[in-house]
LOKE-844927 format. One record per residue: x, y, z of N, C-alpha, C, O in turn. Coordinates in steps of 0.2 Angstrom, whole numbers, plus 5000, padded with zeros to 4 digits. Layout:
REM residues N
XYZXYZXYZXYZ/...
//
This chain:
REM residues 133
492649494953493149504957493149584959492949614955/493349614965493449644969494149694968494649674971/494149744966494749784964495149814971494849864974/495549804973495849814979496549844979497049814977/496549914983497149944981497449934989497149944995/498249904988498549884990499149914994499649894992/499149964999499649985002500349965004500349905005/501049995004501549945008501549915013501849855014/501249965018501149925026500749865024500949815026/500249865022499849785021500149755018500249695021/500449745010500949715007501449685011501649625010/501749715015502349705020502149665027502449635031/501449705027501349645035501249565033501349525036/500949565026500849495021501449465021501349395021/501949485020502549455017503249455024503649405025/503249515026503949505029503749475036503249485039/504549435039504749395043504549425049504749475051/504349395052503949415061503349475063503249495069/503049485055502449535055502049505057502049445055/501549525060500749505061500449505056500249555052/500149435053499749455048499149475046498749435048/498749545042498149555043497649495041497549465036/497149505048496749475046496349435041496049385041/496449485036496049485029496349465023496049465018/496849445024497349405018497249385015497349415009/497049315016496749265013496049295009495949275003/495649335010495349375006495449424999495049434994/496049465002496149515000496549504995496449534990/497149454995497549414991497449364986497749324982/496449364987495949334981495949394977496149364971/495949424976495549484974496149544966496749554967/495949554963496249614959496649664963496349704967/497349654962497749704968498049764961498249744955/497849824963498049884963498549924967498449934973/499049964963499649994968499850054963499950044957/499950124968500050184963500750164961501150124962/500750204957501750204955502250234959502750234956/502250244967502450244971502550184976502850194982/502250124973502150054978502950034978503150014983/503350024973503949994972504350014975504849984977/504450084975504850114982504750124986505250124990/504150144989504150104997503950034999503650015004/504149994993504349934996505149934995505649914998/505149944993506049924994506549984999507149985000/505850055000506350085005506250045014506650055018/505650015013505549985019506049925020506349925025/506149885016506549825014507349835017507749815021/507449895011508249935015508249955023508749945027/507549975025507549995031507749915035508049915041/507549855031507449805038508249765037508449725041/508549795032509149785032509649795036509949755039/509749895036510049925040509949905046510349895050/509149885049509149875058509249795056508949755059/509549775053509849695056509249655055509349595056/508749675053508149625054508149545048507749505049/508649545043508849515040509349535033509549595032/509649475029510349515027510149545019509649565016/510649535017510349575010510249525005509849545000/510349465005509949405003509249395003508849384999/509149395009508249385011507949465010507349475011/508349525009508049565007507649564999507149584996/508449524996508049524988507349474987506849484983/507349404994507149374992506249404994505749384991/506249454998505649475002505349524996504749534995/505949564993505649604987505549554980505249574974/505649514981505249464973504649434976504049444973/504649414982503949394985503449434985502949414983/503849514987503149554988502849574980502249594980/503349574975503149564967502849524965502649534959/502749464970502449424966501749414968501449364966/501549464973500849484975500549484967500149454965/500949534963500649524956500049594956499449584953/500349654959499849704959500049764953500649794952/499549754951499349784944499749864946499549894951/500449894942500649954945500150014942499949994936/499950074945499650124941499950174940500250204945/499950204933500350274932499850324934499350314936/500350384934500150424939499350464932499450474927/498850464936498250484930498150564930497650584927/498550604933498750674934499450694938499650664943/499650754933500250774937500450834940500950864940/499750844944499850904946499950914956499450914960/500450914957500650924961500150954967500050924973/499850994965499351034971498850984971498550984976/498650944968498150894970498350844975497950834979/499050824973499150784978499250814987499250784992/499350904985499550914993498650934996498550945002/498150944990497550984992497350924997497150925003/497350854993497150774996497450805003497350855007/498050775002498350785010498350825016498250815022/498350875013497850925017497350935022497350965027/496850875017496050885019496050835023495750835029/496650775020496450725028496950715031496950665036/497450755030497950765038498650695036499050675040/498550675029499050635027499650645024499550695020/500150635023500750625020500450635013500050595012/500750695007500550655000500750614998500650624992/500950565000501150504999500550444999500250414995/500450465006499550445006499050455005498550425006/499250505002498550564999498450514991497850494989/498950494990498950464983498850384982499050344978/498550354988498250284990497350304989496950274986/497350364992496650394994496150414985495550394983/496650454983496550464975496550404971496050394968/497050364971496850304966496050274967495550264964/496250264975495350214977494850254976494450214974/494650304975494150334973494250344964493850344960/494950354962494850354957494450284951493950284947/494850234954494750174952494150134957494050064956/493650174962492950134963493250084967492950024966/493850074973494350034972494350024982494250074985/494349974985494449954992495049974991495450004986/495149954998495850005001496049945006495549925010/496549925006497049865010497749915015498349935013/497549905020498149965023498249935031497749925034/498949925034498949955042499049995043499449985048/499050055040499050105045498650145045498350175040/498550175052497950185054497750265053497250295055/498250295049498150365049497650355043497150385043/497850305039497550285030496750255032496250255028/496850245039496250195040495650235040495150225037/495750275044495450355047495250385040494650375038/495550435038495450455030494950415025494450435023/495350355024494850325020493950305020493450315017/494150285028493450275030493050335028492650325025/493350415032492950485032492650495024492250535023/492850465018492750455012492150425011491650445008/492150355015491750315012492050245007491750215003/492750235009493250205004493150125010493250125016/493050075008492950015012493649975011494049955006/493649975020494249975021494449885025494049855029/495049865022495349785024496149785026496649775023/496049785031496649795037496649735041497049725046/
//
């Protein structure tokens, strides 16, 4: 099996109501899912977000956030804590540290990269990180 680190936007295009689904699903949701220790809040800050815009109530939000748990992606602690690492990443590829730290795991962990978003997509590619969007 195939180790695949798992971003929110793809996690959330999988699961929540009236998203496109990527492509690669059915494959990528085969596969060994990995997620930094940052995965669970921004799933549930986007969750909150589809709340406040009315997108459904707070019922179908808990019920979207047990769904998207039940992807069943392995969480990872953080493997250093050094702050300039995370902003050196970011830096180099024009990313949020936030996403700097999708970029660091997949290389750390030898690890595919499942993302829509296209800033993540660009970066990882420029690595050499094989990308399932």
């Amino acid at each position: 099996m195939t180790a695949i680190v798992i971003d929110s936007s793809y996690a959330l295009a999988c699961m929540m109501p009236g998203e496109r689904r990527p492509d690669t699903m059915g494959l990528v949701l085969k596969e060994i899912l990995l997620a930094p220790f940052i995965w669970p809040v921004e799933i549930a800050s986007a969750v909150r977000n589809g709340v406040r815009r009315r997108r459904f109530d707070r019922s179908q939000a808990d019920a979207l956030a047990s769904h998207v748990a039940g992807l069943d992606a392995r969480i990872i602690s953080p493997w250093h804590h050094e702050a300039s690492r995370y902003l050196q990443l970011a830096l180099a590829h024009d990313l949020t540290p936030y996403d700097a730290i999708y970029i660091d795991l997949c290389l750390s962990e030898r690890a595919e990269l499942a993302t829509c978003d296209g800033e993540l997509v660009h970066a990882a590619s420029r690595v050499g990180i094989r990308i399932h969007s």
